[in-house]
C-alpha positions as CSV (number, residue, x, y, z in Angstrom):
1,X,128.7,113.5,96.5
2,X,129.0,116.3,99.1
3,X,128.6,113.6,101.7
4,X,131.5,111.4,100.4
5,X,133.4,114.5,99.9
6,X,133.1,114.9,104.3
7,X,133.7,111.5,104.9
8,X,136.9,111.8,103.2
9,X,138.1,115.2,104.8
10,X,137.2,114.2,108.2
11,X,139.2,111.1,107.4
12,X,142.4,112.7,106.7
13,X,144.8,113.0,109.5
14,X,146.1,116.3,110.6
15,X,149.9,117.6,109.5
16,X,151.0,120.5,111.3
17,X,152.3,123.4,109.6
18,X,156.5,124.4,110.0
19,X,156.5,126.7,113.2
20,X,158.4,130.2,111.6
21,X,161.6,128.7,113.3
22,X,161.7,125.3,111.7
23,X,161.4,127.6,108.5
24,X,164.2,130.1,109.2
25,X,166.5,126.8,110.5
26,X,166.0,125.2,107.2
27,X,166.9,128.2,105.2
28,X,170.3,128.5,107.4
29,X,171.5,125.2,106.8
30,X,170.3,125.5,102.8
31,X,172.8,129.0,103.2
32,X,175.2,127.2,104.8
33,X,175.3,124.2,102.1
34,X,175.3,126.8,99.5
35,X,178.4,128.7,100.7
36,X,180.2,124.8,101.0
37,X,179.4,123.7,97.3
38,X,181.8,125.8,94.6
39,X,179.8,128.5,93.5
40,X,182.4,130.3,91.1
41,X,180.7,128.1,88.3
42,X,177.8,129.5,86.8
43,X,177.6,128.0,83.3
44,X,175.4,128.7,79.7
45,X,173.2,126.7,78.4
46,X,175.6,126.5,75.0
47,X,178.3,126.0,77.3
48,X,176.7,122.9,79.1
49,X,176.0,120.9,75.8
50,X,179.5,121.5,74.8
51,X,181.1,119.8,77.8
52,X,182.1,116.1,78.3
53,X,179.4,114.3,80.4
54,X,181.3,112.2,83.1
55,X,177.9,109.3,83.5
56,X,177.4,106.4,85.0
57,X,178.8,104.7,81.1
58,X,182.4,106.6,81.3
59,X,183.1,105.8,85.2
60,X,184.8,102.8,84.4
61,X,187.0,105.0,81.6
62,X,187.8,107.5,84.1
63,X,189.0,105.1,86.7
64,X,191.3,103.3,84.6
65,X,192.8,106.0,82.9
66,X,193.8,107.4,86.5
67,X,195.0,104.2,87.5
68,X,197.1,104.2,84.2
69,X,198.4,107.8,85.0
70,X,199.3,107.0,88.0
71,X,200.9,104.6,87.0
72,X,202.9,106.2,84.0
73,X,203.3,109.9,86.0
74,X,206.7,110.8,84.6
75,X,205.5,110.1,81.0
76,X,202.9,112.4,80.9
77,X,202.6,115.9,79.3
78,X,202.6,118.8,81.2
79,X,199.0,119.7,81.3
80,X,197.9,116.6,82.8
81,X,198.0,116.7,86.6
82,X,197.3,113.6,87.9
83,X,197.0,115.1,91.8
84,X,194.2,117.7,90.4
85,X,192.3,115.1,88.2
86,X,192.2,112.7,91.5
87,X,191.0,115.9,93.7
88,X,188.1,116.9,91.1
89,X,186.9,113.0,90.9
90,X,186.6,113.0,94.7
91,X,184.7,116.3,94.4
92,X,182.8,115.1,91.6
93,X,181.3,111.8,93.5
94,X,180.9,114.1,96.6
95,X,178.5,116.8,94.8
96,X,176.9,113.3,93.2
97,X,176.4,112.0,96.4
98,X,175.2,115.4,97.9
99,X,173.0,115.9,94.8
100,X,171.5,112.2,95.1
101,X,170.2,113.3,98.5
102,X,169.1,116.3,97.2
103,X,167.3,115.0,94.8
104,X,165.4,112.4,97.1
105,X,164.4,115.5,99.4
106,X,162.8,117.5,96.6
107,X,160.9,114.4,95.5
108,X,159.5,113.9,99.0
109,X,158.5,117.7,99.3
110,X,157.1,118.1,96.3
111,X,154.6,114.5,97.1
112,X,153.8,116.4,100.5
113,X,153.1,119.6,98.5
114,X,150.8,117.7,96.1
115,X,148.8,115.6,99.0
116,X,148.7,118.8,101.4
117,X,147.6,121.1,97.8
118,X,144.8,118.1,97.0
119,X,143.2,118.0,100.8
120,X,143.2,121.7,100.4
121,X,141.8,121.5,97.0
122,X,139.3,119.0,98.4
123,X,138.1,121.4,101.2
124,X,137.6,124.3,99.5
125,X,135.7,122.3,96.3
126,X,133.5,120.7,99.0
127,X,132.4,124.6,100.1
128,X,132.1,125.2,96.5
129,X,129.6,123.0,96.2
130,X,128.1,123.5,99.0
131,X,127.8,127.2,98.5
132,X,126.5,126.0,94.4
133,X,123.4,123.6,96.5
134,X,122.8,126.3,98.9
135,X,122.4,128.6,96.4
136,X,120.2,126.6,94.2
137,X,117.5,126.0,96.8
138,X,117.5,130.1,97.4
139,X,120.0,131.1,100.0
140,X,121.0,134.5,98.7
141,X,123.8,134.8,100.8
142,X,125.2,131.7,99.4
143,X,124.4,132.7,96.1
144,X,127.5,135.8,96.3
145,X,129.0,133.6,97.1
146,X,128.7,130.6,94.7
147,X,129.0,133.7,92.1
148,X,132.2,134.8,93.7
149,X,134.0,131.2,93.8
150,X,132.6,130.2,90.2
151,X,135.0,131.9,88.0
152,X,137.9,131.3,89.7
153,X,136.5,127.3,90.0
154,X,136.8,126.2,86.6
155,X,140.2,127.0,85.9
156,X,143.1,124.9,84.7
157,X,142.6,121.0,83.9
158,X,138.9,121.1,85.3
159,X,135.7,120.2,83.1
160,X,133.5,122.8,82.7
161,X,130.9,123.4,86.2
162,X,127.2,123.3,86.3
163,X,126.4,126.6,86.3
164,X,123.7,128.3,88.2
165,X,121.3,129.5,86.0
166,X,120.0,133.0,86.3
167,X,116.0,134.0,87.1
């Protein structure tokens, strides 16, 4: 098992980690974004579920009922502004558009987060083990520190470990 376990590590290509400026250049251009996209608009829970949800169903709703208005401009009553409901559209497709790439980002750092978090994961279990074997055939060193790693080993989702078993 150990052995299988190397064979894979040594496998695995190497990623290099973000140099501190890469970091601090993302985080200005996340500012930046965040001072573009309207941030007067900070809205409840309640007051989200109580809104009309403009979807992918009620596009085609929307865009004829501005064609119509546009259309019919001096019928219309006074709190319908067909210039403002044309700007928020626009802006509406813009933040969808914005969001859509968002979206797409977080998906493909969250995959490299997992695959980076499972080779690190894989690693550290290998030593683990490692230490656990060493232990077993009498290395007292290894033994503080198989009994160091065990408890914080079997946490979460994993089955319970063979444990080493005291003379």
């Amino acid at each position: 098992m150990i052995q299988r376990l190397s064979i894979k590590i040594g496998a695995m290509a190497a990623l290099r980690s973000l140099v501190g400026s890469e970091i601090t250049l993302i985080k200005q251009h996340i500012a930046g974004i965040r001072q573009m996209v309207p941030n007067q608009i900070r809205l409840t829970p309640a007051e989200r579920r109580s809104m009309f949800k403009l979807n992918t169903k009620r596009q085609d709703f929307v865009h004829k009922s501005l064609q119509l208005m546009r259309q019919h401009t001096s019928s219309l009553p006074a709190l319908i502004d067909v210039s403002t409901c044309n700007n928020d559209l626009h802006l509406y497709n813009q933040l969808a558009e914005i969001l859509e790439e968002l979206e797409q980002l977080q998906s493909k750092l969250e995959d490299a987060r997992v695959f980076i978090g499972n080779r690190v994961m894989q690693q550290t279990r290998a030593f683990f083990l490692h230490a656990r074997s060493a232990a077993e055939s009498g290395n007292e060193t290894y033994k503080k520190v198989y009994e160091d790693l065990r408890p914080h080993y079997a946490v979460g989702r994993n089955t319970p470990i063979r444990l080493l078993k005291k003379k």
